[in-house]
C-alpha positions as MATLAB code, in Angstrom:
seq = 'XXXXXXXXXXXXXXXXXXXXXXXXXXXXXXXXXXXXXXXXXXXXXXXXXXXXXXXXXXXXXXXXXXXXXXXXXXXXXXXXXXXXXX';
ca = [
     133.144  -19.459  -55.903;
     130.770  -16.696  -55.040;
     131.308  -13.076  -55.860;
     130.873  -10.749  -53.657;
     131.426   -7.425  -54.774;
     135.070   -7.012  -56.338;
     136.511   -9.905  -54.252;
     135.845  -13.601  -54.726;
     135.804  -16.039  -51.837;
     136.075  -19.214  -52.217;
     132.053  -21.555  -50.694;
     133.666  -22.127  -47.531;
     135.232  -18.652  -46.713;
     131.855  -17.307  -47.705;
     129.971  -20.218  -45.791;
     132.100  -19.237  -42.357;
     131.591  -15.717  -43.059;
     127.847  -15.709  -43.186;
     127.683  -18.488  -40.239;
     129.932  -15.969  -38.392;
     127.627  -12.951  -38.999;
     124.372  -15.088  -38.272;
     126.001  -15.723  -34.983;
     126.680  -12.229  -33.854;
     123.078  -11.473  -35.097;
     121.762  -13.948  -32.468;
     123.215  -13.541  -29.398;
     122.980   -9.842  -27.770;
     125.524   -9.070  -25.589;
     124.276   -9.677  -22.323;
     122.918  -13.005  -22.948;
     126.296  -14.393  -24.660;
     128.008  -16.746  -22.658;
     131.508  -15.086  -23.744;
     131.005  -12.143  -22.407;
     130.090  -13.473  -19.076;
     133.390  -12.678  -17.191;
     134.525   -9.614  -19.121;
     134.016   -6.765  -16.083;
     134.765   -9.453  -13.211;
     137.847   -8.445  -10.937;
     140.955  -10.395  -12.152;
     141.726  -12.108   -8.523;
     137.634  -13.493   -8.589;
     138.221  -14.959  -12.006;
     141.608  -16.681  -11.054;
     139.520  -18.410   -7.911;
     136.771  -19.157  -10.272;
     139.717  -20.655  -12.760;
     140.907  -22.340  -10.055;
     137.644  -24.254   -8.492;
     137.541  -22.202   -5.490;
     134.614  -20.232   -6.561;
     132.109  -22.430   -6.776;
     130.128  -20.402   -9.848;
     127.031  -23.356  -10.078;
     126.385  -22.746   -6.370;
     126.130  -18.828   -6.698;
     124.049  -18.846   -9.819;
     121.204  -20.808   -7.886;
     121.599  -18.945   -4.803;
     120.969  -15.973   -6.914;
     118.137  -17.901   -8.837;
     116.707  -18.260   -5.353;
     117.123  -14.668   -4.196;
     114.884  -13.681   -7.242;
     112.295  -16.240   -6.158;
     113.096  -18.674   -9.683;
     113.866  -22.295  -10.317;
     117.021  -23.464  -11.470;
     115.026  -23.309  -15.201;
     114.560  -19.679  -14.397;
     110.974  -19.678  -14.016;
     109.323  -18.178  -11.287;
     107.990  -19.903   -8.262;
     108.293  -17.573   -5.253;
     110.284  -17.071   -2.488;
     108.052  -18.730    0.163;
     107.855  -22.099   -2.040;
     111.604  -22.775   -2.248;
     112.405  -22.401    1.432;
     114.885  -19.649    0.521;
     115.119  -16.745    3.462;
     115.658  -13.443    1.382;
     116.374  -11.273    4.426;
     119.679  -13.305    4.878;
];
């Protein structure tokens, strides 16, 4: 068991604890998946639940509209065919 200040955990509780905080350290808050959907309107996220929102087809079209690949890397808007004045 390590010892950790007055309380003892047992290796595991103090394994998932520093896992846990190493995870929190990595991912900021706008680039963690979980927090993706937190300030989208409840009736969009129940069509999104429910397939009718097609999310994949929105994220490229918004890829496109900033002139990037689907690996996010920049290749203009004239070489991907994509009219941004639509």
């Amino acid at each position: 068991m390590a010892f950790t200040g007055n309380i003892r955990m047992t290796k595991k509780e103090t394994k998932r604890t520093s896992e846990h905080r190493k995870k929190e350290e990595r991912i900021p808050d706008e680039m963690n998946p979980e927090f993706l959907f937190n300030t989208t309107n409840t009736d969009l996220l129940a069509q999104i639940a429910k397939g009718i929102i097609k999310t994949k087809k929105l994220a490229r079209k918004e890829l496109r509209k900033r002139g990037l690949n689907r690996d996010g890397f920049w290749i203009g808007f004239e070489k991907d065919g994509f009219d941004r004045d639509r």
